[in-house]
C-alpha positions as CSV (number, residue, x, y, z in Angstrom):
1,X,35.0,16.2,2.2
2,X,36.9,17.6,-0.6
3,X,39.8,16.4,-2.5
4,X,42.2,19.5,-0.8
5,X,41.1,18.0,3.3
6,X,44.2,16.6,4.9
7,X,42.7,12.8,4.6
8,X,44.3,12.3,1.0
9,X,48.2,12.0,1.1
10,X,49.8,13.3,-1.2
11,X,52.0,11.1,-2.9
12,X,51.1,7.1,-3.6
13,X,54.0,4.2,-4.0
14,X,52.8,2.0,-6.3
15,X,55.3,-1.2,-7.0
16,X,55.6,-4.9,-7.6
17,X,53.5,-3.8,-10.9
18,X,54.1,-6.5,-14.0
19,X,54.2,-3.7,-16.2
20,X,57.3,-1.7,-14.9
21,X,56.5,1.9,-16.3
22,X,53.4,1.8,-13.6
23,X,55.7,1.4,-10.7
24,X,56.7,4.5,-9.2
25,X,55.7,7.2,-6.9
26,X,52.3,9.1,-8.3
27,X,51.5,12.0,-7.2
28,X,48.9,14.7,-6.8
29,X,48.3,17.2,-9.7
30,X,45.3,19.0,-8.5
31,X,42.5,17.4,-10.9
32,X,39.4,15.7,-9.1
33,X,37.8,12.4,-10.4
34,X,34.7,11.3,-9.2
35,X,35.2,14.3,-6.2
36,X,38.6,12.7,-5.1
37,X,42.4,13.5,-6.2
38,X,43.5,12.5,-9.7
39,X,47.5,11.5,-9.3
40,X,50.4,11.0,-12.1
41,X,52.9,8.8,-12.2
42,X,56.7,10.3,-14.1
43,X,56.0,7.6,-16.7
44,X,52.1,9.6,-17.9
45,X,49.9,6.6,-15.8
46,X,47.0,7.8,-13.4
47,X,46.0,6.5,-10.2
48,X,42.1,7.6,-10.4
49,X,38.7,6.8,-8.7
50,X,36.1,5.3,-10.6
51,X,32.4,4.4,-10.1
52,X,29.6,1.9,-12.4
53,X,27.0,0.9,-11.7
54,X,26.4,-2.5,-10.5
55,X,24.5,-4.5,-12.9
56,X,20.7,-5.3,-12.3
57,X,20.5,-3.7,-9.1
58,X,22.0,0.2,-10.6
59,X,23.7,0.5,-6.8
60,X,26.9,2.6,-7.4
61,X,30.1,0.2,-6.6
62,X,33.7,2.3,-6.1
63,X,37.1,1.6,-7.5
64,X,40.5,2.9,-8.3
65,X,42.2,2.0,-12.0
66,X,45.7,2.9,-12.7
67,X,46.0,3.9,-16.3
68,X,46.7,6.0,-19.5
69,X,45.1,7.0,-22.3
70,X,42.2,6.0,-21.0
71,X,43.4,2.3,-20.6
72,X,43.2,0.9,-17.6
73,X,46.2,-1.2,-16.6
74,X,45.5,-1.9,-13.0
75,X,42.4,-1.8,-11.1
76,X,40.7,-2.3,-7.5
77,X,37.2,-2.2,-6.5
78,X,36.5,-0.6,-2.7
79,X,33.8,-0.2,-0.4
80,X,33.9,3.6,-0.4
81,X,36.0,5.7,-2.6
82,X,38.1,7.6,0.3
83,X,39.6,4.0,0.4
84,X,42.8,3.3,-1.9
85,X,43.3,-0.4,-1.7
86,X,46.9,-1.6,-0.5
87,X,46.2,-4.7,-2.0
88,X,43.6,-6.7,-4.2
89,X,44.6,-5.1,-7.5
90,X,43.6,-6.7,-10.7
91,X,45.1,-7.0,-14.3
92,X,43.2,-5.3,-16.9
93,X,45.8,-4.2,-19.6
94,X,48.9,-4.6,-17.5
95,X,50.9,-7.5,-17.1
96,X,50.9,-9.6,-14.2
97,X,51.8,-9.0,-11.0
98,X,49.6,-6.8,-9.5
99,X,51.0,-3.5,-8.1
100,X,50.9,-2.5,-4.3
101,X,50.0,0.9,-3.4
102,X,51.0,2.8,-0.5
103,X,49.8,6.5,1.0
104,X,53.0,7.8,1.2
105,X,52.4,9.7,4.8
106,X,52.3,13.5,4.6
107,X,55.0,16.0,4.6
108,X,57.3,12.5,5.3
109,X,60.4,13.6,2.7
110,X,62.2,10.8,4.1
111,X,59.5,8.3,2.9
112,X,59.1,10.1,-0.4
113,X,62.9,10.3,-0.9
114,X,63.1,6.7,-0.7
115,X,60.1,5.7,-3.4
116,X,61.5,8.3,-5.7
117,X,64.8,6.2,-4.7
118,X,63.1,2.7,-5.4
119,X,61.5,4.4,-8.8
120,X,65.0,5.3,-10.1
121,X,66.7,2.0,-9.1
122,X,63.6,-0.1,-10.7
123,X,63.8,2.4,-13.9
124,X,67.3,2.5,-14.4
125,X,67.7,-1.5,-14.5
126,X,65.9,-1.4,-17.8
127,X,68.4,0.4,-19.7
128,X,65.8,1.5,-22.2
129,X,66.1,5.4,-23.2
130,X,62.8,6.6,-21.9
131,X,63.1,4.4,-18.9
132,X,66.8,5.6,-18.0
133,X,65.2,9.2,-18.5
134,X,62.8,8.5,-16.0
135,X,65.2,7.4,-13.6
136,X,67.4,10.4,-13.6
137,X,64.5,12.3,-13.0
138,X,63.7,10.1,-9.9
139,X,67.0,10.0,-8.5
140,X,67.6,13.9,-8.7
141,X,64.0,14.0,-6.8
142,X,65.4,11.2,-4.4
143,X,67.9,13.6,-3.6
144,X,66.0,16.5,-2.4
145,X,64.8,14.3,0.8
146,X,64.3,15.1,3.9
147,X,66.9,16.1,6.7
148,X,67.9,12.0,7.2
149,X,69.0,12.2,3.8
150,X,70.7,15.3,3.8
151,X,72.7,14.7,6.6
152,X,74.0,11.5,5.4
153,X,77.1,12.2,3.0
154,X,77.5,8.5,2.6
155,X,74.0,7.7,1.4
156,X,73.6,10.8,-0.8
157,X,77.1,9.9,-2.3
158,X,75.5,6.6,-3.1
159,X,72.5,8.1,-5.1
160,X,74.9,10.4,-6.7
161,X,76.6,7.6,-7.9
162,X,74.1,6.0,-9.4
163,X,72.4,8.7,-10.6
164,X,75.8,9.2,-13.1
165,X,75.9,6.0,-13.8
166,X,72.5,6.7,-15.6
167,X,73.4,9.5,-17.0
168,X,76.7,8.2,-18.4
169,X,74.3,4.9,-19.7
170,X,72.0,7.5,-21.2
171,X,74.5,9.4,-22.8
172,X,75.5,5.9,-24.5
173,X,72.0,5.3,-26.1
């Protein structure tokens, strides 16, 4: 199968990651790693598959490594590399906890309107510049959810709120 067949999802949730610039929704920008999707986090981390070989016996053993600049933060081993672990992840270069990730089901903008919403909410409590930057960018994408969302002048009022409120703590900085 390639990378484009409708098994992969689109989008991944990763969160509950020590190192808070991993959390966030990743998605798919159209690279292939090891013949599966490469996906990108807002923050410049990759969710990727990787392979070694297993030592003394060469047999190829799977895995996924969330990283950047070629460091891995995160990783996972798996069976078979069409697998992305839920659970299981290990610290390499991140700080501990270990991150969940979640296939965010396809074409679901409700689903991916709320991690872009968890992404902003986690970003913006760090009140650091690049981080606040971050969360604007994930609120405004919370925003363009799916028809729940839209037809919900309360809850979209809400994330407009806070998406000011990190703006106006931005424009502070």
């Amino acid at each position: 199968m390639t990378a484009s067949s409708e098994r992969w999802p689109d989008h991944f949730a990763v969160f509950g990651a020590g190192s808070e610039e991993v959390n966030g929704v990743y998605a798919q920008v159209g690279d292939l790693c090891e013949d599966c999707p490469v996906y990108s986090s807002s923050s410049g981390f990759f969710l990727t598959a990787s392979t070694q070989p297993e030592e003394g016996t060469g047999h190829i053993l799977w895995g996924w490594i969330i990283g950047r600049c070629g460091i891995p933060a995160y990783g996972c081993s798996t069976e078979a590399k069409e697998i992305v672990p839920d659970q299981g992840w290990q610290c390499f270069e991140g700080r501990p906890s270990t991150p969940s990730v979640i296939p965010l089901p396809l074409r679901d903008l409700e689903a991916l309107a709320e991690a872009y919403y968890r992404e902003a909410t986690c970003a913006a409590a760090s009140k650091e510049p690049s981080s606040l930057r971050r969360a604007v960018q994930a609120y405004r994408r919370a925003l363009q959810g799916g028809p729940k969302l839209l037809s919900n002048c309360r809850r979209r009022a809400e994330v407009h709120a806070e998406l000011a409120k990190a703006l106006y703590t931005l424009g502070k900085t």
